[in-house]
Residue frames relative to the residue before (quaternion, step in Angstrom):
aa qw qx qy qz dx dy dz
X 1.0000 0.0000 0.0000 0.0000 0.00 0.00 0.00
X 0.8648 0.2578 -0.2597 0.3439 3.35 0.54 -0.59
X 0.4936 0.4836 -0.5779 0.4341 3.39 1.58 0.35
X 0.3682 0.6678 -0.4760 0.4380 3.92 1.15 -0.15
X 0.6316 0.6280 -0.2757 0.3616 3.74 0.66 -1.28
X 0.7867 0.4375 -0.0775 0.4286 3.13 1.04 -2.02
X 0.6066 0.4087 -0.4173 0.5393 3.46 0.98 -0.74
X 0.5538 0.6730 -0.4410 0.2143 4.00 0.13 0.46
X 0.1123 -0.8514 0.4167 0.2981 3.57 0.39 0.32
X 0.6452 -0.5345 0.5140 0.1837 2.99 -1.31 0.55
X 0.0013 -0.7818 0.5809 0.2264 3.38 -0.89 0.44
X 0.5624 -0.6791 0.4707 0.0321 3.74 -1.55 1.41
X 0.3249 0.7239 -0.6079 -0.0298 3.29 -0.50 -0.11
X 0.3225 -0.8340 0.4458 0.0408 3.37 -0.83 1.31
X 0.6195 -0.6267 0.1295 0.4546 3.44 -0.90 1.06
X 0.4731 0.7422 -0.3213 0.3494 3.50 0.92 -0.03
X 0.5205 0.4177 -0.2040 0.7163 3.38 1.43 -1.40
X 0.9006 0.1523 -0.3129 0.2604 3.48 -0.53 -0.41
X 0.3827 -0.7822 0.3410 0.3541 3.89 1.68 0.81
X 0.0667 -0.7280 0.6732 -0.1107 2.99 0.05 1.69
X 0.5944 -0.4669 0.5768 0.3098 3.69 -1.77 0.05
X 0.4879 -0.5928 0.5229 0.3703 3.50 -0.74 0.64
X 0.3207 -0.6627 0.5812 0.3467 3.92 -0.50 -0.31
X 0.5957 -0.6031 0.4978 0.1835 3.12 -1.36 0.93
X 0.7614 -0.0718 0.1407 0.6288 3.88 1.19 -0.42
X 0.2141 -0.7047 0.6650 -0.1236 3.43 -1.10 1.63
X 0.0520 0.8167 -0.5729 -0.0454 3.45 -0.68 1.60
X 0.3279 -0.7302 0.4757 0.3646 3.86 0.03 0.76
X 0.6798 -0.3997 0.5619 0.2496 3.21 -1.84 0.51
X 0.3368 -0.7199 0.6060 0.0318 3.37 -1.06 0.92
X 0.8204 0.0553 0.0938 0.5613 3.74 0.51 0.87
X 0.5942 -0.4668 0.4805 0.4450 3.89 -0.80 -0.73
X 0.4039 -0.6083 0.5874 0.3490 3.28 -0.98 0.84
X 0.3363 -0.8461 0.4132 0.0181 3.06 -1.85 0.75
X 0.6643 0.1652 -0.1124 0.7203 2.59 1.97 -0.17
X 0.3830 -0.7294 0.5603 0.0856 4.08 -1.11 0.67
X 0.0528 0.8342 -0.5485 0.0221 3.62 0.35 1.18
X 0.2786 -0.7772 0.5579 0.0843 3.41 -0.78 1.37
X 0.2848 -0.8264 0.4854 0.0165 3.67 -0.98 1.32
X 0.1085 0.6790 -0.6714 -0.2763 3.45 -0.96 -0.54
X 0.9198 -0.2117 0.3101 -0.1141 2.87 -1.88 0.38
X 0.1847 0.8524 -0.4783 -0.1023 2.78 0.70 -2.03
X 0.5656 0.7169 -0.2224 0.3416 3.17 0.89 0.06
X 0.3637 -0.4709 0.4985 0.6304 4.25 -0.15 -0.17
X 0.6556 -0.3498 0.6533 0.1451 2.65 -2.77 0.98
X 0.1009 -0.7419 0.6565 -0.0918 3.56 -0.87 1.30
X 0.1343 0.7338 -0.6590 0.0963 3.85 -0.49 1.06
X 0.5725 0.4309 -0.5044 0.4818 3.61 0.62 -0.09
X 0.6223 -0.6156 0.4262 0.2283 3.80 -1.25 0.16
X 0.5827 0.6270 -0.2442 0.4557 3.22 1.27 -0.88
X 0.6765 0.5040 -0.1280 0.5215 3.16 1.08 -1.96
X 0.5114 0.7622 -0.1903 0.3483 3.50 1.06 -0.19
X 0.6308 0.4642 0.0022 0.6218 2.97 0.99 -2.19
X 0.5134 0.5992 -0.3642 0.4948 3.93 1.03 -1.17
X 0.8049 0.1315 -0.1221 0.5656 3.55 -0.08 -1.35
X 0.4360 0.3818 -0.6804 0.4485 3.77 -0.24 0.34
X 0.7493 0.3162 -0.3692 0.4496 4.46 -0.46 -1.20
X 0.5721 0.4227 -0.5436 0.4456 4.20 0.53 -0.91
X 0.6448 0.5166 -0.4403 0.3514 4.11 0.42 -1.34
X 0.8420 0.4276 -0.2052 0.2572 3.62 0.81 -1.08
X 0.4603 0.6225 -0.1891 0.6040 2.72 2.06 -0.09
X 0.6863 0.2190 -0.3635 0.5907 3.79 0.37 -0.41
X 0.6934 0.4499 -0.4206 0.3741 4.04 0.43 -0.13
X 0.6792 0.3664 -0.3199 0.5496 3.73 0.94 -0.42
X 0.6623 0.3884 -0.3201 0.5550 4.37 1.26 -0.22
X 0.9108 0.0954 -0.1925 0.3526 3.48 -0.04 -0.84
X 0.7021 0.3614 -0.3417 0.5095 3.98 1.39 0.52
X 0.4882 -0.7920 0.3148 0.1881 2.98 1.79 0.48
X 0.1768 0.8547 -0.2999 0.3852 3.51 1.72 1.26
X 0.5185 -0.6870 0.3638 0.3561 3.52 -0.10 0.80
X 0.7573 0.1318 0.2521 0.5879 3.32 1.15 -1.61
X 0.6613 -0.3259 0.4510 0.5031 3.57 -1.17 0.36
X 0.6408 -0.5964 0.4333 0.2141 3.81 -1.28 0.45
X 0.7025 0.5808 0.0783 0.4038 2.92 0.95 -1.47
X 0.1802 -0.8215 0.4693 0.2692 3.47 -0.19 0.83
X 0.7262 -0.1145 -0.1473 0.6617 3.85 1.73 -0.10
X 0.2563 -0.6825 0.6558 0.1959 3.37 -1.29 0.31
X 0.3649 -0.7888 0.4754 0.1364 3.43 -1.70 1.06
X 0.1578 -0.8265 0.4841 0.2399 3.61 -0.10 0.78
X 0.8170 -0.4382 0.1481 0.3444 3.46 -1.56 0.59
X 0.8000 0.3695 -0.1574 0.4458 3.14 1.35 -0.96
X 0.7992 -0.3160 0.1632 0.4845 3.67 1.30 0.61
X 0.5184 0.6342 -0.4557 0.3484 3.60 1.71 -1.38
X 0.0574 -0.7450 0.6158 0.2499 3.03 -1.57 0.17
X 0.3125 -0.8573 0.3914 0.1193 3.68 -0.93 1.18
X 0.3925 -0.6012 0.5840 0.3787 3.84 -0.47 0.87
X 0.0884 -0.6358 0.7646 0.0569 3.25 -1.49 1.36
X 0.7781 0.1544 0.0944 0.6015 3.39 -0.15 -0.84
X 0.2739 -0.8349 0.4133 0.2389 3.61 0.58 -0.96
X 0.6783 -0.3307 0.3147 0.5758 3.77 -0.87 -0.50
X 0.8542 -0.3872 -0.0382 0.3450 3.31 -1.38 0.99
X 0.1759 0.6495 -0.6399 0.3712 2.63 -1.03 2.44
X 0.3967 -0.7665 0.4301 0.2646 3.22 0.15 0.99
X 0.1068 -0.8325 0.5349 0.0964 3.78 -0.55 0.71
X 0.5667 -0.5842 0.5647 0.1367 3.11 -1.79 0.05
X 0.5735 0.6103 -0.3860 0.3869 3.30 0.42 0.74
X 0.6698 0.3269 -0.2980 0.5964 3.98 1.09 -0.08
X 0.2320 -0.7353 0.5987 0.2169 3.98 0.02 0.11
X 0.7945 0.0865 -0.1681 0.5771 3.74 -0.67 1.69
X 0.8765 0.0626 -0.1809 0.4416 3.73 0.71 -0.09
X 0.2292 0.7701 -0.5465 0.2359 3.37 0.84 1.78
X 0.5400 0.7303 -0.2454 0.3389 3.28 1.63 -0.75
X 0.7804 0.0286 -0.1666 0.6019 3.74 1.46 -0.06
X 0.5406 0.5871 -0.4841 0.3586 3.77 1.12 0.40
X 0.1706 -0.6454 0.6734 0.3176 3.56 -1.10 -0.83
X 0.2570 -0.8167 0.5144 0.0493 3.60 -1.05 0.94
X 0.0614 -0.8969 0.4379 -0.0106 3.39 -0.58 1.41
X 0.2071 -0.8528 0.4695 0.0969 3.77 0.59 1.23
X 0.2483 -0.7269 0.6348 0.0840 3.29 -0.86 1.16
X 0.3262 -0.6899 0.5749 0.2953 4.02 -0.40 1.68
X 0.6537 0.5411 -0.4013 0.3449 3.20 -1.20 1.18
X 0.1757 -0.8285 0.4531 0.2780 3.65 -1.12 0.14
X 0.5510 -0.7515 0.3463 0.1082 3.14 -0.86 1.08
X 0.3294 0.7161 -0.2833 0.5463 3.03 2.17 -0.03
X 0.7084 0.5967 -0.1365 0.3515 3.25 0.63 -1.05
X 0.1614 -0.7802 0.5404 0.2705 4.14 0.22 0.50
X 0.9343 -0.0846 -0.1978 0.2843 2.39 -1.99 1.25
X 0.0523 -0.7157 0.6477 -0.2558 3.16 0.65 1.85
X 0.5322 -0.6703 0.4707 0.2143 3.64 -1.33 1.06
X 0.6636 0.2266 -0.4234 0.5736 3.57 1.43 -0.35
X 0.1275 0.6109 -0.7483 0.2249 3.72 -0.11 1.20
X 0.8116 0.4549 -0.1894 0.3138 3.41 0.11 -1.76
X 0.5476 0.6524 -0.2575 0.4562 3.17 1.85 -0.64
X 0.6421 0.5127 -0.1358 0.5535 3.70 0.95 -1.17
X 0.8360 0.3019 -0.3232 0.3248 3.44 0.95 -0.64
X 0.6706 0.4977 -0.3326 0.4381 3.13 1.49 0.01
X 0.3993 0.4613 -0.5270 0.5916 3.81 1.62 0.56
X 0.7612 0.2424 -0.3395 0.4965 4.32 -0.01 -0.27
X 0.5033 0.4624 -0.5633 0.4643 3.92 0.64 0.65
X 0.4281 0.7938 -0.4248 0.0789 3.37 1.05 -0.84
């Protein structure tokens, strides 16, 4: 089952496809990230695409206007149905752990975990069973 898992591909969409904002300042990663901090959102559960792209620009938009962030937080963000979205991307320090962006990488699951029996429950718990 789970080499079944791996041989799936993933599907990407990059900040381009989904018309992100250039960022105002790009700091590179020092080294390899060391640690993988998993987010949510807080937001509604998005599995349709459209509704997706919506909250990916509102997410980058209230972090670069009203907390005054360079860039979406996040280095990716997970949508309901598996997509994964370039937030920031591969080594770029992000904005999303306060004091430990400088070696992590941050991966926001769209959605709120507050919320029972949210579909990326099962998802979150099998990356921290790991």
């Amino acid at each position: 089952m789970v080499n079944e898992v791996m041989d799936e591909k993933v599907k990407m969409v990059s900040r381009l496809q989904w018309g992100a904002e250039s960022p105002r300042c790009r700091e590179s990663v020092k080294g390899s990230a060391q640690r993988v901090i998993i987010h949510h959102t807080a937001l509604e559960y998005c599995q349709e695409l459209t509704h997706c792209l919506q909250q990916l620009i509102h997410i980058q938009k209230m972090h670069m206007k009203e907390r005054d962030f360079d860039d979406i937080g996040y280095n990716f963000l997970v949508g309901g149905d598996g997509t994964v979205f370039e937030g920031r991307g591969w080594g770029v320090i992000g904005a999303h752990t306060k004091g430990n962006n400088h070696d992590s990488l941050g991966i926001a699951f769209m959605g709120n975990f507050n919320i029972p029996h949210n579909p990326c429950h099962q998802a979150v718990w099998l990356v921290t069973a790991g």
